[in-house]
N, C-alpha and C positions, 0 to 999 in steps of 0.2 A: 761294276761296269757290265752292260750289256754282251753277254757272246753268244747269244742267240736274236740277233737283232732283224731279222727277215723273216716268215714264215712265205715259202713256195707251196703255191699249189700248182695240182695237176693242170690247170689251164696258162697258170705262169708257164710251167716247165712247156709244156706243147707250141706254146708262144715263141718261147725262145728258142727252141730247136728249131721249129720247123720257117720261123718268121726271121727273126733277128740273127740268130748264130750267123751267118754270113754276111749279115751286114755290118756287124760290131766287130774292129780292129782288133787285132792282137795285142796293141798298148792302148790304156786310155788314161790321158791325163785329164782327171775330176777338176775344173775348175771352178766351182763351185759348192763345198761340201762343210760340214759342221761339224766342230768338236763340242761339249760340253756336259760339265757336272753341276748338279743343284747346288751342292755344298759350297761352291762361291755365288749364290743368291740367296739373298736377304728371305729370311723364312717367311716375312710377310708378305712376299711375293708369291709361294710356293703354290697357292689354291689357284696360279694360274699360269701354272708352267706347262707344255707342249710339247717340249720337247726330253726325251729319254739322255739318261749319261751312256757318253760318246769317246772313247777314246782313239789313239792310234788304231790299236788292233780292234778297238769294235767297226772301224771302218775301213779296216783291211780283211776282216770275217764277210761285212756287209757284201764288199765289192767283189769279193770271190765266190760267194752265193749267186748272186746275179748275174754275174760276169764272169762262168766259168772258163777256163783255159786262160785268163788273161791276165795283164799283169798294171796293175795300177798306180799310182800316184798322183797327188792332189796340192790342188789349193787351197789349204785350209781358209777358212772365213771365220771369227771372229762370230759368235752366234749372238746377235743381241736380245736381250731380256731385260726390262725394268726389273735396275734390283741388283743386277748384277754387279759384284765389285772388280770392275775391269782390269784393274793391276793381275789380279790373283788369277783372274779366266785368261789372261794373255801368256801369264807363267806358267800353266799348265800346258799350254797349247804350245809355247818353244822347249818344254820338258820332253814333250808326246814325240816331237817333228825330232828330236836329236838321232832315233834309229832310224831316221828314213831320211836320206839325206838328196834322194830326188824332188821331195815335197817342198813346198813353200806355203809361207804364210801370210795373213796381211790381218793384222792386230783391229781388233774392238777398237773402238774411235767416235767418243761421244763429244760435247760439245765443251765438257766440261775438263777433256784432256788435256794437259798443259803439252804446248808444242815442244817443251825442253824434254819432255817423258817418249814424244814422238820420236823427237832427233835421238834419243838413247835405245828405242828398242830400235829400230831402225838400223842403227850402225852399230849396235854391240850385241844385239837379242835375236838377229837373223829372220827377222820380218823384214819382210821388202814391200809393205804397204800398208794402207788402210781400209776396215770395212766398215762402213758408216750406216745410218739406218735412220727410217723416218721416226720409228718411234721417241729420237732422245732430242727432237724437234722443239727449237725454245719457244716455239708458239702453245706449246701444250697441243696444238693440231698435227694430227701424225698425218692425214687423210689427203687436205689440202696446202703442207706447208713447202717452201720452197727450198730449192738445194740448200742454200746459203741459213736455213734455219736448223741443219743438222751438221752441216760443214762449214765453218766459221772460216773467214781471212787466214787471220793467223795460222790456222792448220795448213789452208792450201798452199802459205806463203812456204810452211817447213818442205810443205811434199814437193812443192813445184821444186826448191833447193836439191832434195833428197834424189830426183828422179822417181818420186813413190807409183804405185801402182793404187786406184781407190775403185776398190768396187762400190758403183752406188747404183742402188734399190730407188728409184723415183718415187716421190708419189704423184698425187693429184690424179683424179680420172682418168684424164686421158694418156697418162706416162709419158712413152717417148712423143706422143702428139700434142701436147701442152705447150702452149705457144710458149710461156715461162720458161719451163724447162729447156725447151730447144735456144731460146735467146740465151737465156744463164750457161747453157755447154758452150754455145760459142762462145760468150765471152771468155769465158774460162780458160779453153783451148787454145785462146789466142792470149791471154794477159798470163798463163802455166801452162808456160810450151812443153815443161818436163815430166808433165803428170801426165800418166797412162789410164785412161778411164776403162772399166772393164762395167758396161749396162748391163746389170744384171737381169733375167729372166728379157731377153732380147727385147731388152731397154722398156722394161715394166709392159710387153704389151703380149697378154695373155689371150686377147682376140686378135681379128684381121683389122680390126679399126683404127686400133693405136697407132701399129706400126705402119701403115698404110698413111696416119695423118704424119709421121716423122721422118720417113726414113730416105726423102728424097732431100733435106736437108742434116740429119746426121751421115749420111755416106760423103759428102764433103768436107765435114769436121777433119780435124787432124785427130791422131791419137784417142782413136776411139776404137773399145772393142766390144765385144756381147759376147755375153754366156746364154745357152739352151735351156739354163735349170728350170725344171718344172715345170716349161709352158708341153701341154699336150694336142695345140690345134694345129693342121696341117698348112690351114692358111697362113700363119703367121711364120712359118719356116720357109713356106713360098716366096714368100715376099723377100724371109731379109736374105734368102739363097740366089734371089735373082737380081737384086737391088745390089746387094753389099758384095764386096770384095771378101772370098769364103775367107782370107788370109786373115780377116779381122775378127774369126767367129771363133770360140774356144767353145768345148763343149764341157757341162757341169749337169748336176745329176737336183740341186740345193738336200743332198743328204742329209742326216739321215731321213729323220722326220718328216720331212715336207715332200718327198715321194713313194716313202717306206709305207704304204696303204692301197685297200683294195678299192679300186677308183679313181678319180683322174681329176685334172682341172677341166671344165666344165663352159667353153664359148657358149652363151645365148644370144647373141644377137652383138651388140656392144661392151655388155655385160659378162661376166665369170665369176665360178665358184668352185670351190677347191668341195669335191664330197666323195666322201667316203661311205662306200656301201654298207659299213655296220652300223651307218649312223641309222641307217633304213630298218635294220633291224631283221633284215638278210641278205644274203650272197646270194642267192638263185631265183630265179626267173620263170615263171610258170611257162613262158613262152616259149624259152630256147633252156637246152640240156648246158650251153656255155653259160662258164661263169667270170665275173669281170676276172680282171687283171692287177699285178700292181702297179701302181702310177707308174713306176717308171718307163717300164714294157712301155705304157700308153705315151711316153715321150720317145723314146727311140722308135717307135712303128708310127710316129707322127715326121719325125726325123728321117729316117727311110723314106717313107713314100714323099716327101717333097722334095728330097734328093733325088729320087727316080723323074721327077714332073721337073725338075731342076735339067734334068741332063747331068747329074756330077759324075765325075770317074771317080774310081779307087783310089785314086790318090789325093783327091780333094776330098773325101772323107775322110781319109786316114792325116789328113791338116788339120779339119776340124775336132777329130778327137784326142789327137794329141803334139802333131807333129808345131802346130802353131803357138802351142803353148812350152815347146821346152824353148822352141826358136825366139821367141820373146822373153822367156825370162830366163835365158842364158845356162839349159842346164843340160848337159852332154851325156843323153839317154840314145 
């Protein structure tokens, strides 16, 4: 496992002393973060893996690097990979969570899941939910397929029983603005009154467009919440800071991987792109002596400054970074 899983540079550290250190809580609950090892994927998978092996303590190193002074705990998610054998990545992941007993989990959830394995980790394996993904989409369409082609009946039927929590990753262009998508949550929310939705990357919308085409009918929905991870534009924290009720926002980082680089997600217009400045083939800039950031920096100084344009206090930050999330999933921090 990884225990050197962040390299700081001078322009990170300058970032966060002089930027963030007072804007970022003394607790944060990661509602969004990744465990995982290759060695439960299929090797003929491996020429197209992304993501590094993750344990407990590689992301309790990770988050005290970053998040000096502070004290963390998370939601683990359930990291999907074609390939993966999901028994084996879920046992790891309730093996990891047994020293940390602030953390929670919500189990890999393919379509191929039988909902008897559901109801068992569930009530005996100390997951309280599900995290599902487009890629295991029975359309073979990861791009354009609809909720209901990654999360079958019969799973909602277990969660909605269960009270489960399901973080789900949308797809389709337009994410949370997908007329589809917006139809399927409510029905959803109204036929599984017990399911807790947690819209991951504030409900797939990585620009201002998304969220803007959604979010004057998911703030109506019942039992709807969004996590932060990894979107980096200011407009889209505008919106759902001034739209949404802060009480439904948890904040998540999608660790390790997917912010652990120097660069950011990238709004052009309607459009995004996750890029990484080594892909360029350098870190410095003939024009200015700065040098980028890591993602993440570029999500909490997007975070910040639409909390500032927001009007939030202090204490509706310190909801969003963690206080919302122990008060929903019942855990006495």
């Amino acid at each position: 496992m990884n225990r050197n899983p962040v390299e700081l540079r001078k322009d990170d550290v300058k970032v966060w002393e002089e930027d963030l250190n007072e804007f970022v809580p003394q607790k944060i609950y990661d509602c969004h973060i990744h465990m995982f090892d290759k060695k439960y994927v299929d090797k003929e998978y491996h020429s197209d893996l992304h993501f590094g092996d993750a344990d407990h303590e590689t992301l309790r190193i990770w988050s005290t690097k970053l998040f000096p002074g502070r004290e963390s705990h998370y939601l683990v998610l359930g990291c999907p990979h074609l390939g993966t054998d999901v028994k084996q990545h879920n046992e790891m992941i309730q093996r990891e969570l047994k020293s940390d007993p602030l953390s929670r989990a919500n189990r890999l959830t393919t379509p191929e899941c039988n909902p008897l394995d559901i109801e068992n980790d569930i009530k005996n394996n100390g997951f309280m939910g599900l995290k599902v993904y487009r890629i295991y989409s029975v359309t073979g369409d990861p791009n354009e397929c609809r909720i209901k082609d990654f999360l079958p009946e019969e799973q909602l039927e277990v969660a909605n029983d269960l009270g489960c929590w399901v973080t789900l990753h949308m797809a389709k262009q337009l994410g949370a603005g997908d007329p589809e998508n917006l139809s399927d949550l409510e029905n959803y929310t109204t036929k599984y009154p017990n399911i807790k939705w947690i819209l991951a990357h504030c409900a797939r919308s990585f620009t201002y467009y998304q969220i803007k085409q959604g979010i004057d009918r998911l703030k109506d929905m019942p039992n709807i919440w969004y996590d932060l991870s990894a979107v980096c534009d200011v407009t889209v924290f505008y919106k759902l800071f001034t739209k949404e009720n802060h009480k439904r926002i948890f904040f998540g980082t999608d660790g390790i991987d997917s912010t652990n680089f120097h660069g950011s997600y990238f709004a052009m217009g309607r459009a995004w792109k996750m890029l990484d400045v080594s892909d360029w083939g350098a870190d410095k800039f003939t024009h200015t002596e700065f040098t980028p950031i890591v993602a993440i920096y570029e999500q909490l100084l997007a975070m910040k400054h639409a909390a500032e344009m927001a009007g939030f206090s202090k204490d509706q930050i310190e909801d969003i970074f963690w206080r919302n999330a122990v008060r929903e999933f019942g855990i006495d921090w």
